[in-house]
C-alpha positions as CSV (number, residue, x, y, z in Angstrom):
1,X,-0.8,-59.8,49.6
2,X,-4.4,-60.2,50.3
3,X,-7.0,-58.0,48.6
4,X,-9.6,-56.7,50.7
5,X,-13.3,-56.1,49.4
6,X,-12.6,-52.1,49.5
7,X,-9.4,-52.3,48.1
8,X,-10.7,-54.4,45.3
9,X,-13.7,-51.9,44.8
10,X,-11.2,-49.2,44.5
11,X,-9.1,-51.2,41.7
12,X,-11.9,-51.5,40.0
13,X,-12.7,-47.8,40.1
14,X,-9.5,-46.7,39.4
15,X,-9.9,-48.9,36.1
16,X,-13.1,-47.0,35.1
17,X,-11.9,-43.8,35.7
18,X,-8.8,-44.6,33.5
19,X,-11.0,-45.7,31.0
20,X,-13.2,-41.8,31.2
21,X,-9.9,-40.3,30.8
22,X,-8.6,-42.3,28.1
23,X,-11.7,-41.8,25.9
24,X,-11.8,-37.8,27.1
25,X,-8.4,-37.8,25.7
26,X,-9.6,-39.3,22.2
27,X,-12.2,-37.3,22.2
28,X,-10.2,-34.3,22.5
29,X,-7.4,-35.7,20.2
30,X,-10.3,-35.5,17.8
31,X,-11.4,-32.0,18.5
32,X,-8.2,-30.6,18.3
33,X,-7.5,-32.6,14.9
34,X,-10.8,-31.0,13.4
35,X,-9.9,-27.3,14.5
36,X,-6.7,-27.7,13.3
37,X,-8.7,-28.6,9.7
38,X,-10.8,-26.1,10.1
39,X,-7.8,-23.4,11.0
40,X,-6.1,-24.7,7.7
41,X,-8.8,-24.4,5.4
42,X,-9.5,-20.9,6.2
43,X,-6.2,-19.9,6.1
44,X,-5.3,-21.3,2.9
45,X,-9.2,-19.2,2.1
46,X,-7.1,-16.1,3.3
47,X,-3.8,-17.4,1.5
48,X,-1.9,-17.2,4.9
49,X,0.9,-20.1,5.5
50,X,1.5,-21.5,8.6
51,X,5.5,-21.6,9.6
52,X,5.4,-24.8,9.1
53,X,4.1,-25.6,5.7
54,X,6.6,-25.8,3.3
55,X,5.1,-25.2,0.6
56,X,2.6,-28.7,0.8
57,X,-0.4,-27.4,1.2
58,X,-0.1,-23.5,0.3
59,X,-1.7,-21.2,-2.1
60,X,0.4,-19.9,-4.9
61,X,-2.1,-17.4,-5.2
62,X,-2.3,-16.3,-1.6
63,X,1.4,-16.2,-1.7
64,X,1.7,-13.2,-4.5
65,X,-1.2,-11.7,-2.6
66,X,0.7,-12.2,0.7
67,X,4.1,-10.7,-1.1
68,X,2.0,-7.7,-3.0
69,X,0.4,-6.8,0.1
70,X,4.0,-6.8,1.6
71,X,5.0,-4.6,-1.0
72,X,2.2,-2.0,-1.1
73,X,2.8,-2.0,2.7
74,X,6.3,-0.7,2.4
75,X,4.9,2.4,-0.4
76,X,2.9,3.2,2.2
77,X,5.0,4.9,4.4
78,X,6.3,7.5,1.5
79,X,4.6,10.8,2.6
80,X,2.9,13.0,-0.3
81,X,4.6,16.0,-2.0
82,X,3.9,18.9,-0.5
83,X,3.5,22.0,-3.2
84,X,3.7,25.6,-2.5
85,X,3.6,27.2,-5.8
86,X,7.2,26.4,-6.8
87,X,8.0,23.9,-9.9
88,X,4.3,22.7,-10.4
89,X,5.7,20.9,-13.3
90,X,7.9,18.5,-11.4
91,X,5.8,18.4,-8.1
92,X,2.7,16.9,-10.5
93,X,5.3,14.2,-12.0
94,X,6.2,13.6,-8.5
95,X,2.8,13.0,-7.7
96,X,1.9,10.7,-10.8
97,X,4.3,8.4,-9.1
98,X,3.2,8.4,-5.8
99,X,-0.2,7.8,-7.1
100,X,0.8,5.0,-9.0
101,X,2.9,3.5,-6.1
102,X,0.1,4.6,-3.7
103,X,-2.6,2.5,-6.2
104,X,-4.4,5.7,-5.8
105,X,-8.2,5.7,-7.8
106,X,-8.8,8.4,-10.1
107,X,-11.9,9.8,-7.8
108,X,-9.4,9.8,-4.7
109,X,-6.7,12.0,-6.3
110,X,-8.6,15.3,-6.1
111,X,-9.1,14.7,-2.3
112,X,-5.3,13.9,-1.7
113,X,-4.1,17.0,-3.4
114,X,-5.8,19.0,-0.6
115,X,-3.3,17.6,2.0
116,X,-0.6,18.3,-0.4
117,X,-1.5,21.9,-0.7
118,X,-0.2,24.9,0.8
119,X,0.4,28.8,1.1
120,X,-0.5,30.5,-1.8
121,X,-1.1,26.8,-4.3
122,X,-3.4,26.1,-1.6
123,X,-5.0,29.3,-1.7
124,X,-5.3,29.2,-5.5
125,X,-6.5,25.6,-5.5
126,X,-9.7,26.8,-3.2
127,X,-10.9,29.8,-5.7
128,X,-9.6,27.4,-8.9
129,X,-12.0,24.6,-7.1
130,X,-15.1,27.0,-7.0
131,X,-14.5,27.5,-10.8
132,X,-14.3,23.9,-12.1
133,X,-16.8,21.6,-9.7
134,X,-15.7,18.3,-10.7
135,X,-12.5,18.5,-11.6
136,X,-10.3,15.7,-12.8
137,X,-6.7,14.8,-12.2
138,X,-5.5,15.4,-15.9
139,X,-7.6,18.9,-15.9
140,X,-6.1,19.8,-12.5
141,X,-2.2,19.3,-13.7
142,X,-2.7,21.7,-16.7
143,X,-4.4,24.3,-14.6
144,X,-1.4,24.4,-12.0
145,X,1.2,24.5,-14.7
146,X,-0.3,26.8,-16.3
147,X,-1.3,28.8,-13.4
148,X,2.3,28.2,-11.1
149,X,4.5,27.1,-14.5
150,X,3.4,29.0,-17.7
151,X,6.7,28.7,-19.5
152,X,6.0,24.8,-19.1
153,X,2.4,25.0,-21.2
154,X,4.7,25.7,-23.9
155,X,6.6,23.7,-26.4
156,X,9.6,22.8,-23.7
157,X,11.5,22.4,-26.6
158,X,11.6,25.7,-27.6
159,X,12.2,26.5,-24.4
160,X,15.9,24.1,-24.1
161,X,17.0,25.3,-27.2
162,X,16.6,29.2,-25.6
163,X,18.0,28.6,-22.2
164,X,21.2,30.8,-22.1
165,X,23.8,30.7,-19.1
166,X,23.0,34.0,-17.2
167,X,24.6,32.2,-13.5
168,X,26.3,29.6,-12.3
169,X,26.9,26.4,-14.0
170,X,24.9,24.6,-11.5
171,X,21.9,26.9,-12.1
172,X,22.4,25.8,-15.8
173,X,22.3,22.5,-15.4
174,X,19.6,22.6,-12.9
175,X,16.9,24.7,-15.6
176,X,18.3,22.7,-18.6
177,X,17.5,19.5,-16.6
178,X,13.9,20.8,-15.6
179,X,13.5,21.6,-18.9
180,X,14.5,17.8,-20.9
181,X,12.3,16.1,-18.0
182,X,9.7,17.8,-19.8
183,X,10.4,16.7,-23.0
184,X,10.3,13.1,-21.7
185,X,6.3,14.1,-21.2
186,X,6.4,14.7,-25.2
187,X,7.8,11.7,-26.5
């Protein structure tokens, strides 16, 4: 076959532009490369794995963070103790451990207990509130025992070795339970 000018020309160009592509291809081969750096060093920053790292290139560290974040993610749907004025004793203990699940700062506790307030404890909490401006955690507890659970401010001991069946046997059982959960607070 015989190659006319034009069709030679045209050769010729189709060369060159092969040429633009192939180095526009390097050239974003490169890019892509240097992203894909860039992406890995600030997620190993953040302590994020990719799916597939295996373990080559992670962060030990951002992996506990990863798995403790996990973990305070599932506390977080536990909903706070509600208290109405009944069994302050056990409703405080309830909410020590929500708290400490919760990683709940001392300054934040006094403004969770108002969402865990109601009827007459919430009531009670607003004039008791007026009376003691600052309050702390530890002061609040012994005011609503004492105020919702007086028998408890005493020696609980006392207390289990006076219980007396007056009902059933589950009623026993129930206030002689209340009452050696409260001796756990002594030891």
């Amino acid at each position: 076959m015989v190659l006319t000018r034009n069709m030679a020309r045209s050769s010729d160009d189709w060369n060159l532009e092969r040429e633009e592509i192939r180095t526009r291809l390097d050239l974003n081969e490169a890019r892509t490369k240097k992203t894909e750096e860039l992406l890995a060093a600030i997620a190993s920053k953040l302590g994020v794995r990719s799916d597939d790292d295996h373990g080559d290139g992670g962060s030990e560290i951002g992996d506990r963070e990863c798995i403790r974040e996990k973990g305070q993610n599932r506390w977080r749907k536990l909903e706070i103790p509600i208290f109405s004025g009944e069994d302050a004793f056990g409703w405080t203990r309830m909410l020590d451990r929500y708290f400490s699940l919760q990683v709940v700062q001392e300054d934040e506790k006094m403004q969770a207990i108002l969402l865990a307030l109601e009827g007459r404890a919430l009531s009670w909490f607003q004039w008791w509130e007026r009376c003691n401006p600052n309050p702390s955690w530890d002061a609040f507890k012994v005011a609503v025992i004492r105020r919702f659970q007086p028998s408890m401010i005493q020696n609980p001991f006392e207390l289990l070795l006076s219980l007396k069946q007056v009902g059933t046997v589950e009623e026993y059982v129930e206030e002689f339970e209340k009452y050696v959960g409260a001796l756990r607070e002594i030891d």
